[in-house]
C-alpha positions as CSV (number, residue, x, y, z in Angstrom):
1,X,-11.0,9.7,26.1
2,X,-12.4,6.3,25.3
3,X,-12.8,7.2,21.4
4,X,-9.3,8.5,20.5
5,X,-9.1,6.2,16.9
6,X,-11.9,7.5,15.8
7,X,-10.2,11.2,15.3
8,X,-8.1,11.4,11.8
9,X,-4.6,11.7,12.1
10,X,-4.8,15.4,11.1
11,X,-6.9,16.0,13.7
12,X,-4.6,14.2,16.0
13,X,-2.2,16.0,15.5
14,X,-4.2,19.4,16.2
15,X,-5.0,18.1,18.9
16,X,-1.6,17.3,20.5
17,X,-0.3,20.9,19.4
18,X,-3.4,22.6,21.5
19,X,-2.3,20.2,24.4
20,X,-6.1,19.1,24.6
21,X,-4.3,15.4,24.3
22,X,-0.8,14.2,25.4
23,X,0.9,12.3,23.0
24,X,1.2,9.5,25.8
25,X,-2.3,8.7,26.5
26,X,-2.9,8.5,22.3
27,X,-0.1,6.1,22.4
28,X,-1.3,3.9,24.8
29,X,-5.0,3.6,23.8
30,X,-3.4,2.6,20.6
31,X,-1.3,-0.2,22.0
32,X,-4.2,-1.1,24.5
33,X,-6.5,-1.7,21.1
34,X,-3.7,-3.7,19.6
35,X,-3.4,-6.2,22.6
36,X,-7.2,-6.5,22.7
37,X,-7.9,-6.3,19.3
38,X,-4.7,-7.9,17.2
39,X,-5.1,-11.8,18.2
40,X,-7.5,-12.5,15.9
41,X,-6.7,-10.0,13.0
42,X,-3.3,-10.2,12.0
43,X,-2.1,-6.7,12.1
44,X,1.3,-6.9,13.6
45,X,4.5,-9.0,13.3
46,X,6.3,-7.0,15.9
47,X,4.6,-4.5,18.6
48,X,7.0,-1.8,20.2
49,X,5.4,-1.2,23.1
50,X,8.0,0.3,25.3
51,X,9.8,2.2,22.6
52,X,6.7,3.3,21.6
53,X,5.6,4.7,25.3
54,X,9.5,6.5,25.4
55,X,8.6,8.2,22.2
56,X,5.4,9.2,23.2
57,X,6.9,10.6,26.5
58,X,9.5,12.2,24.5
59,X,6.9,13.7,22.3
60,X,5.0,15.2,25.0
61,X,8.2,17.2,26.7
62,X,9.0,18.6,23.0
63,X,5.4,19.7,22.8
64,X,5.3,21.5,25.9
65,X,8.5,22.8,25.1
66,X,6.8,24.4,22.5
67,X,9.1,22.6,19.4
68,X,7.2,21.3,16.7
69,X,7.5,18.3,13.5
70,X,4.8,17.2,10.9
71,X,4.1,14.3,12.9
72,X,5.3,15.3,16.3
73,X,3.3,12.3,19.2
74,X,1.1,10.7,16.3
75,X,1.8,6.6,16.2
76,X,2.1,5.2,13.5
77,X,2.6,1.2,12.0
78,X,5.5,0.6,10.0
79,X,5.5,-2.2,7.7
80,X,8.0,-4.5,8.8
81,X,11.0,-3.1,6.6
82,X,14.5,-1.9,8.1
83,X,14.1,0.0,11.6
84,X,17.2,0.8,13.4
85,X,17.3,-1.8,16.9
86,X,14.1,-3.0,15.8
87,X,13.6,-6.8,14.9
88,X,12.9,-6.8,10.6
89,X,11.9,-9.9,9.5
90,X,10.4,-8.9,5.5
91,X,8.2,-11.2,6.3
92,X,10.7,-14.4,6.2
93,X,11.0,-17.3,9.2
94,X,14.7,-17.3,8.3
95,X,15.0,-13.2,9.3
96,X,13.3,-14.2,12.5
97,X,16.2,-12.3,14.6
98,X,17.4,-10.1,12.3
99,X,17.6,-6.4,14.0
100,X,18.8,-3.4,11.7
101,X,21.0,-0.9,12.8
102,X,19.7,1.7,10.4
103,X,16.4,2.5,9.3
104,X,15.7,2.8,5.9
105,X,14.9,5.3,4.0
106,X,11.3,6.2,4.4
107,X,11.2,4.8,7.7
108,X,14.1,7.4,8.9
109,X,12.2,10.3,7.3
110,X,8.6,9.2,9.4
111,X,10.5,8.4,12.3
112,X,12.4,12.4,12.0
113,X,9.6,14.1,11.7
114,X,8.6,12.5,15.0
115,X,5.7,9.6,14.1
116,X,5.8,7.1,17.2
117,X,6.9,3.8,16.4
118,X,3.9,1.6,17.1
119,X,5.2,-1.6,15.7
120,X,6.0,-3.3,12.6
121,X,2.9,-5.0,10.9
122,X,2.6,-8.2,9.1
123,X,3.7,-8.4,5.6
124,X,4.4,-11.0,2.9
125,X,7.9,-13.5,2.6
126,X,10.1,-10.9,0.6
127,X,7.2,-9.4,-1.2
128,X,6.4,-12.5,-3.6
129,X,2.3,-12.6,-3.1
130,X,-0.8,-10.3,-2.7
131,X,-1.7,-12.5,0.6
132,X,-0.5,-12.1,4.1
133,X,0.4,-15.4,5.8
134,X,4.1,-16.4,7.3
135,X,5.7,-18.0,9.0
136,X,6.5,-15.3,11.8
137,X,3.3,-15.1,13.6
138,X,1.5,-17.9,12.4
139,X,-1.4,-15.3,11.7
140,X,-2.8,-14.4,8.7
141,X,-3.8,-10.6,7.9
142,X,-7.5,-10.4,7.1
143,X,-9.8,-7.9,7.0
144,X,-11.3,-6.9,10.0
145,X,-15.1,-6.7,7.8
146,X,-14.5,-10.4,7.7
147,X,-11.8,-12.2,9.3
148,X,-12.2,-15.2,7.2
149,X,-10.9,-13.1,4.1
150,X,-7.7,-12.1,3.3
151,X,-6.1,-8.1,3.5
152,X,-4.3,-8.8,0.7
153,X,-0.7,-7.8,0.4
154,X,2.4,-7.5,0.5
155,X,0.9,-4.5,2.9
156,X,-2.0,-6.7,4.5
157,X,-1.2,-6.0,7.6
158,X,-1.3,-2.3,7.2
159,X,-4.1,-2.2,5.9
160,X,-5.8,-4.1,8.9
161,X,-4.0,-2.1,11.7
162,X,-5.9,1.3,10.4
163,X,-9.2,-0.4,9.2
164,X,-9.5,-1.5,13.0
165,X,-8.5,1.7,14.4
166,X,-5.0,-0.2,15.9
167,X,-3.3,2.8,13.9
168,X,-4.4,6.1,12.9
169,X,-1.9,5.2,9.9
170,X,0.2,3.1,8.5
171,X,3.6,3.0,6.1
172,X,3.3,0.5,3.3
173,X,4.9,-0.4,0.2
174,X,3.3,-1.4,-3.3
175,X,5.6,-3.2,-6.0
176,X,2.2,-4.3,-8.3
177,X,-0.3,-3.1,-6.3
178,X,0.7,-3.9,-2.6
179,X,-0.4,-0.7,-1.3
180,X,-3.8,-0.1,-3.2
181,X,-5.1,-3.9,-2.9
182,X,-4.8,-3.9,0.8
183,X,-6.6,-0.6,1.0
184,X,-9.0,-1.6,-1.3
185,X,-9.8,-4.9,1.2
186,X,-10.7,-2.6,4.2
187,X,-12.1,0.8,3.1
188,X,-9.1,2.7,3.0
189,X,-6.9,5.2,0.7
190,X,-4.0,3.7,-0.5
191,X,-1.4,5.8,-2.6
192,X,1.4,4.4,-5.0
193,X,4.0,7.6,-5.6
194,X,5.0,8.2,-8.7
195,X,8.5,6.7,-9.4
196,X,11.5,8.7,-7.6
197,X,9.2,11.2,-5.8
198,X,9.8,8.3,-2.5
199,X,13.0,6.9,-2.4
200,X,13.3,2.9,-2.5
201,X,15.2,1.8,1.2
202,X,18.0,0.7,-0.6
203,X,20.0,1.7,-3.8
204,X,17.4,2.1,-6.5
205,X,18.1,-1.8,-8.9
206,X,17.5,-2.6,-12.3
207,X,15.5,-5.2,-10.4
208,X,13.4,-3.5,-9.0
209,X,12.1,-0.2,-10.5
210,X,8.6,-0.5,-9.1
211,X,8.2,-0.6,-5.8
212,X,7.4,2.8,-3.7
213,X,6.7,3.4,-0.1
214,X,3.4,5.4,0.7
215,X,1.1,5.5,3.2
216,X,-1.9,3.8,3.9
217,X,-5.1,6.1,5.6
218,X,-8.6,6.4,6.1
219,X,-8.6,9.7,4.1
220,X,-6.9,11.9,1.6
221,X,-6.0,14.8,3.6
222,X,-4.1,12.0,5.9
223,X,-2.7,10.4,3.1
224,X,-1.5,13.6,2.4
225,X,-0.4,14.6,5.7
226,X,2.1,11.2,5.1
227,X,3.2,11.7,1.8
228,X,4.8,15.6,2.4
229,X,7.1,13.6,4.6
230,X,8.3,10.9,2.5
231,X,8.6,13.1,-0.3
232,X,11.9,13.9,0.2
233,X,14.1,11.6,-2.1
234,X,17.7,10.9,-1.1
235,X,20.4,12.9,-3.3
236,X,21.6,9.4,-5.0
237,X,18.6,8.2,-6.0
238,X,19.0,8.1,-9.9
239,X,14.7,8.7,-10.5
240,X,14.7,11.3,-7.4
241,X,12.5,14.3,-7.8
242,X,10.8,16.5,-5.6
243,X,7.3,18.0,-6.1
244,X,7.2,21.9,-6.0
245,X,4.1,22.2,-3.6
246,X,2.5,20.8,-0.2
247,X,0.5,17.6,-1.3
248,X,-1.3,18.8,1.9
249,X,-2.1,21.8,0.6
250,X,-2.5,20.6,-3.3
251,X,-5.4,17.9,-1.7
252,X,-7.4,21.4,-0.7
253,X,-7.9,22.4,-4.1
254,X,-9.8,21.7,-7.2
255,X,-8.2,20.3,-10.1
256,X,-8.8,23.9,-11.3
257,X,-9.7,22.8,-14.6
258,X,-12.0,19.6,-16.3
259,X,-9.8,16.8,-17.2
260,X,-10.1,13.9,-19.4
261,X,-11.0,10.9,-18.0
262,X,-10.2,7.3,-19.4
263,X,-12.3,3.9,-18.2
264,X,-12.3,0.9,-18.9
265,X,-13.3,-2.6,-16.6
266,X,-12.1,-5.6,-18.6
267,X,-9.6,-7.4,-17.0
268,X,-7.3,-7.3,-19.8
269,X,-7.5,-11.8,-18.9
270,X,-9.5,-14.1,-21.0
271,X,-11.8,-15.8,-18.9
272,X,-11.8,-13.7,-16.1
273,X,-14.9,-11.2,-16.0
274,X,-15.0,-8.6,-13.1
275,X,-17.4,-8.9,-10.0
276,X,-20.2,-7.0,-11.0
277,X,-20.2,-4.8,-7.6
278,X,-16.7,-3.8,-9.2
279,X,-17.8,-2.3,-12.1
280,X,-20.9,-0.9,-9.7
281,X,-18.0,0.8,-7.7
282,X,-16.3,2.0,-11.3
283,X,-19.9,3.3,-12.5
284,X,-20.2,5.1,-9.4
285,X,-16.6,7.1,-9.6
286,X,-17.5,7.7,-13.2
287,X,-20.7,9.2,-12.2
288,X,-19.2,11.5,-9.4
289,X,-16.8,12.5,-11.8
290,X,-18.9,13.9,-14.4
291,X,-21.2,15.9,-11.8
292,X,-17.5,17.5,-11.1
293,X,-17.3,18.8,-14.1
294,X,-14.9,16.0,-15.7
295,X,-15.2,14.0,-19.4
296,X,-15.3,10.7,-18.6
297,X,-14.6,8.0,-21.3
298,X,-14.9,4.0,-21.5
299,X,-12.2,3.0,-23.6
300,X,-10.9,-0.4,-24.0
301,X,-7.8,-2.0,-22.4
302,X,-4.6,-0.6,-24.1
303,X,-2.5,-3.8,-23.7
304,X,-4.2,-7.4,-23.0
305,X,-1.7,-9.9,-20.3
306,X,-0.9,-11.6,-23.2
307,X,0.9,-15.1,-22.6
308,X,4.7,-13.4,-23.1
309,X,3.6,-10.3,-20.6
310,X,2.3,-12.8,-18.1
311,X,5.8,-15.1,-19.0
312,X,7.7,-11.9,-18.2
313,X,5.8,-10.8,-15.2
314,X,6.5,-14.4,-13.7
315,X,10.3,-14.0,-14.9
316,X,10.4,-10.3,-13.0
317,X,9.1,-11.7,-9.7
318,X,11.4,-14.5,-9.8
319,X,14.4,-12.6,-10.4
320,X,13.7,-10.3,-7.6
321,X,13.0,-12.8,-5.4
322,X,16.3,-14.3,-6.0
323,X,17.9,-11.3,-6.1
324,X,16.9,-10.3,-2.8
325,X,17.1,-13.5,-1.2
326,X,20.7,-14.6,-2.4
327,X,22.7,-12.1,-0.5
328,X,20.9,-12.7,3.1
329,X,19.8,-16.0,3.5
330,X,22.4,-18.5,3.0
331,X,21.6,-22.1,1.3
332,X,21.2,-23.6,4.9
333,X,17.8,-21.9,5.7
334,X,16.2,-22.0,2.8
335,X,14.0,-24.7,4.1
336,X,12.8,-21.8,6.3
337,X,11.1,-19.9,3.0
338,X,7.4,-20.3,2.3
339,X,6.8,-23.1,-0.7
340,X,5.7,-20.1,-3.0
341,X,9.0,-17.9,-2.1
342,X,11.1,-21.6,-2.4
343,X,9.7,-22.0,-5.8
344,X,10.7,-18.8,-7.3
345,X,14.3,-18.5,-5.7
346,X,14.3,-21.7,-7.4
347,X,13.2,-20.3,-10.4
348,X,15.2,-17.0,-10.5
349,X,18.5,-19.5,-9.6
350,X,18.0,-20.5,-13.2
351,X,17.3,-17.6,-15.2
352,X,20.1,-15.9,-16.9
353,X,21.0,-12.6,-17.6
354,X,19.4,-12.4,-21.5
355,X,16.1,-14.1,-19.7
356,X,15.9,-10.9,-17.2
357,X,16.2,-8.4,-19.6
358,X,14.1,-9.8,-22.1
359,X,11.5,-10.2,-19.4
360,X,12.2,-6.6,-18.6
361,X,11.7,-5.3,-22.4
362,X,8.7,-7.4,-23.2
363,X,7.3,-5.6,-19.9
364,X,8.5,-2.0,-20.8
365,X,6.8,-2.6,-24.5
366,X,3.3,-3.6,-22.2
367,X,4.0,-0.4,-20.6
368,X,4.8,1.5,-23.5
369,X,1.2,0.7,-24.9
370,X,-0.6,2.1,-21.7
371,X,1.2,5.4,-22.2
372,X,0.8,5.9,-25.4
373,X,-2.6,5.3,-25.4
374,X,-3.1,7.1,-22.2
375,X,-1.6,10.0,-23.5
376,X,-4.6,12.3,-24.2
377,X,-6.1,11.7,-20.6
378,X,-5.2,13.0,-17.4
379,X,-6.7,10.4,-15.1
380,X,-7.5,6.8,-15.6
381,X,-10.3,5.3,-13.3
382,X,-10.5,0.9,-13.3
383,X,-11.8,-1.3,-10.6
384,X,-8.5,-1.6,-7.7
385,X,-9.4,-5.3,-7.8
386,X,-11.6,-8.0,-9.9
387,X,-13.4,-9.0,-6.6
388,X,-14.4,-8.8,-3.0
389,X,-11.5,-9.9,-0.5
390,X,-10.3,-13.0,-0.8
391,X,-11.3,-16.2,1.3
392,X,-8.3,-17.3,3.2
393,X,-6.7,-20.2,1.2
394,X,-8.1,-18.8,-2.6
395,X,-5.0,-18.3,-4.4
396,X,-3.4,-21.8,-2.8
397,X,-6.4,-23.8,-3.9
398,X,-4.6,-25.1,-7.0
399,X,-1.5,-25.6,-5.4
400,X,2.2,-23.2,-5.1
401,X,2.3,-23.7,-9.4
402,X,-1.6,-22.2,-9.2
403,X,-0.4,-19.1,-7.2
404,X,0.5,-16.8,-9.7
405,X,-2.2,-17.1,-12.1
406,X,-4.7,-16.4,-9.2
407,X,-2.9,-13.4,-7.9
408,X,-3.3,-11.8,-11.6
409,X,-6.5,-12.7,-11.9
410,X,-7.8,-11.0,-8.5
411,X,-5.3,-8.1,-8.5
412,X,-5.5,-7.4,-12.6
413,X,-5.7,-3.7,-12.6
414,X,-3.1,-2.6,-10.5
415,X,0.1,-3.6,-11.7
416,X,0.8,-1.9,-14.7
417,X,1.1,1.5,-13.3
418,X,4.1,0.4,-11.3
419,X,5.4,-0.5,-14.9
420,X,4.4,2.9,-16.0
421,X,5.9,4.8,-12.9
422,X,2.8,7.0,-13.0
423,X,1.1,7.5,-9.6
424,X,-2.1,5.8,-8.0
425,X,-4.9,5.4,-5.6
426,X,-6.9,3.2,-4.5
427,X,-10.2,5.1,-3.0
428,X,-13.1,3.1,-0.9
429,X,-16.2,2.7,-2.9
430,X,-19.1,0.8,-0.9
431,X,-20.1,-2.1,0.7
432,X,-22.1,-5.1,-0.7
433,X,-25.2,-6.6,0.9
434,X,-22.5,-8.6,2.8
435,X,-20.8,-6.5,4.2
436,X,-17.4,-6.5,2.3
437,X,-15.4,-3.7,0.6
438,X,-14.9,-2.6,-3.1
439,X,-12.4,0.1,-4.7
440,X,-11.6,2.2,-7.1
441,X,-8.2,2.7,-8.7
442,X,-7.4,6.7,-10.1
443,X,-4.2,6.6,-12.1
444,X,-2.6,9.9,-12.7
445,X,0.1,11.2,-14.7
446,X,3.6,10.8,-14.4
447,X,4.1,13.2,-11.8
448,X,0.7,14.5,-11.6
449,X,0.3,13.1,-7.6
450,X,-0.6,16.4,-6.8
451,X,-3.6,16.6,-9.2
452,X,-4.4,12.8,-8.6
453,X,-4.7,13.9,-4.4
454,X,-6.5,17.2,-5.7
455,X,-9.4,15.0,-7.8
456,X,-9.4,11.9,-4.7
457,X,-10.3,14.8,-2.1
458,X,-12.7,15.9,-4.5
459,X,-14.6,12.5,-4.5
460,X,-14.3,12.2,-1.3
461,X,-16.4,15.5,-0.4
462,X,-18.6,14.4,-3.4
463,X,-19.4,11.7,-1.0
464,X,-17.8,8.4,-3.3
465,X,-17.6,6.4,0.2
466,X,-18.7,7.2,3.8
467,X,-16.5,6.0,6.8
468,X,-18.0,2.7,7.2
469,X,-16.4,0.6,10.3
470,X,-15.9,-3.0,10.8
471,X,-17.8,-4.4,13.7
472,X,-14.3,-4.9,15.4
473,X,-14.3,-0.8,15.9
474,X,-16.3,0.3,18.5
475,X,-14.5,-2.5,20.8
């Protein structure tokens, strides 16, 4: 079959288990596409070919043995994080031949439940931006609905693996919005867990309480499909919890019940007014909403980024950055780091330990204001991001000291339910007369993923978005 991509990956899946495709030939129209395809789009740091063609044929004799797995002979794209024998390079020149004997976490769990290792896609130096460009490739991850705009990140390339149809699906990671932005870029679902219910790779850190693995698809019921497996938090994770149902199953259903609905699409900045096809795509949730039966309220921001919260958010990304720098890459490559990443592991290098925790508590009191005021709602729907997709070179225009103030001002809305721990998605809204994609973000509550899947499926069959390609698709 010539059209294998354009199957979900839950009907992939069916199909391998009725034997009406071999694991095999899905894998290697996938890796065919990616050779073809990849070039000019940005997609992959590292491809796996042969592994992935072992796995496949190992796939294959488990299937016919009759032995089954959630994932059993379905590729899938692995942002490049810690994959046992595989090269990891987070992104970083100076991690160029770094190989992992482990896998981490979440990887481990996608790879157990029998997902075939396509390859590791392109991803941002150690997390520091929400734009794909490195050092490793020397390509950029843009969106395949215009290659001359960004993906965003730190999961661009993601995100442009599964809008191309290079993967059915695609692990990612989002520390302030690094799953939904690259979603939002190229059509796609993107899900932020709620904190603990995905363990971190590593040892949970003071750090770093915000970043979650979850997957990246071009539906819910995918999405999912995904997130059942990752689910499954390791016993010394500190924030671990496990949810008491299928998300699978929980997508199937109706909220059961109309739920409150805060809104709001101010940016929170002063002088930075969303595009008005993002508050189109917020007016057109809102209204899909209501017809389902839900009370839907404009409220306004609960907590502006004042100049202390956007002190402390630069503070928090520079400590992190230092932090996870420090211990692997010795003083003697550091002229292999991006200018951004140089500048804040330069930055974090100076910060003491009163600066990180005040940073930390000025943050948690920004947080604080969201859930207090969000209290009396069960969903909040904002814009994913202030624009359309980025043009390649945007947020350097003004230089590596410009970067940060441009990141916040495109990717506003997403990153103070990392803060918050609650959980998040980012669902496709429309195209403009251009051609290029707009979002939503649906914030649930803490520990309400179930419910958030529940009302995303619901949009979805309420028709919020249709499954628009990219001209690169039917290649």
């Amino acid at each position: 079959m010539s059209d294998l991509h354009e199957l979900s990956a839950t009907e992939q899946l069916r199909a391998l288990h009725d034997k009406e495709i071999s694991a095999l030939d899905l894998t290697t129209h996938y890796l065919d596409r990616i050779e073809r395809l990849d070039g000019t789009l940005g997609g992959f740091t590292t491809v796996t070919r042969d592994l992935a063609l072992e796995e496949a044929a190992r796939a294959d004799a488990r299937l016919t043995n009759g032995e089954s797995a959630p994932l059993l002979g379905l590729p899938v794209a692995f942002k490049d994080y810690p994959t046992a024998g595989v090269r990891t390079t987070l992104g970083s020149a100076a991690l160029a031949n770094f190989v992992p004997a482990d896998d981490g976490w979440t990887i481990g769990l996608l790879r157990q439940a029998g997902a075939v290792h396509l390859g590791k896609t392109n991803t941002v130096e150690f997390g520091a931006t929400c734009f794909t460009e490195n050092e490793i490739t020397g390509q950029r991850a843009v969106t395949p609905y215009d290659p001359t705009r960004y993906s965003s990140g730190s999961s661009g390339g993601a995100a442009t693996a599964v809008a191309a149809g290079l993967a059915p699906v695609a692990h990612a990671a989002d520390g302030a919005g690094s799953t939904r932005t690259p979603a939002a870029t190229c059509h796609l679902v993107g899900v932020k867990p709620s904190r603990g219910l995905v363990s971190p790779a590593a040892p949970s850190s003071s750090l770093a309480p915000t970043t979650i693995e979850g997957p990246i698809t071009r539906n819910v019921a995918d999405a999912a499909l995904l997130l059942d497996v990752m689910a499954q938090p390791w016993r010394g994770d500190p924030t671990g919890w496990r949810h008491d149902r299928s998300f699978a199953e929980a997508s199937k259903r109706s909220p059961g019940r109309p739920l409150q609905v805060a809104t709001w699409t101010a940016t929170g900045l002063d002088g930075v007014d969303p595009h008005a096809h993002s508050i189109h795509a917020v007016e057109r949730a809102a209204a899909a909403l209501r017809d389902a039966g839900h009370e839907v309220r404009e409220i306004a921001v609960p907590a502006p980024y004042s100049e202390p919260v956007r002190n402390a958010l630069e503070t928090w990304f520079a400590a992190m950055v230092h932090a996870s720098i420090a211990p692997v890459i010795p003083p003697e490559q550091h002229h292999l780091l991006l200018p951004y990443t140089r500048l804040l592991y330069e930055t974090g290098a100076t910060l003491s330990s009163t600066d990180t925790l005040m940073a930390q508590a000025v943050l948690a009191r920004f947080a604080d204001a969201f859930l207090a005021t969000l209290d009396d709602f069960d969903l909040t729907l904002t814009p994913t991001t202030s624009g359309p997709p980025a043009p390649i070179g945007h947020f350097l225009a003004y230089g590596v000291e410009g970067v940060a103030d441009a990141m916040l001002a495109w990717s506003c809305y997403t990153p103070w339910a990392n803060l918050t721990g609650q959980p998040a998605i980012s669902l496709p809204s429309h195209l403009d007369e251009s051609g290029l994609p707009y979002a939503v973000q649906l914030v649930g509550r803490p520990r309400g993923d179930g419910e958030l899947l529940a009302v995303a499926a619901q949009l979805e069959q309420a028709g919020l978005w249709s499954e628009i390609h990219p001209p690169c698709w039917d290649r």
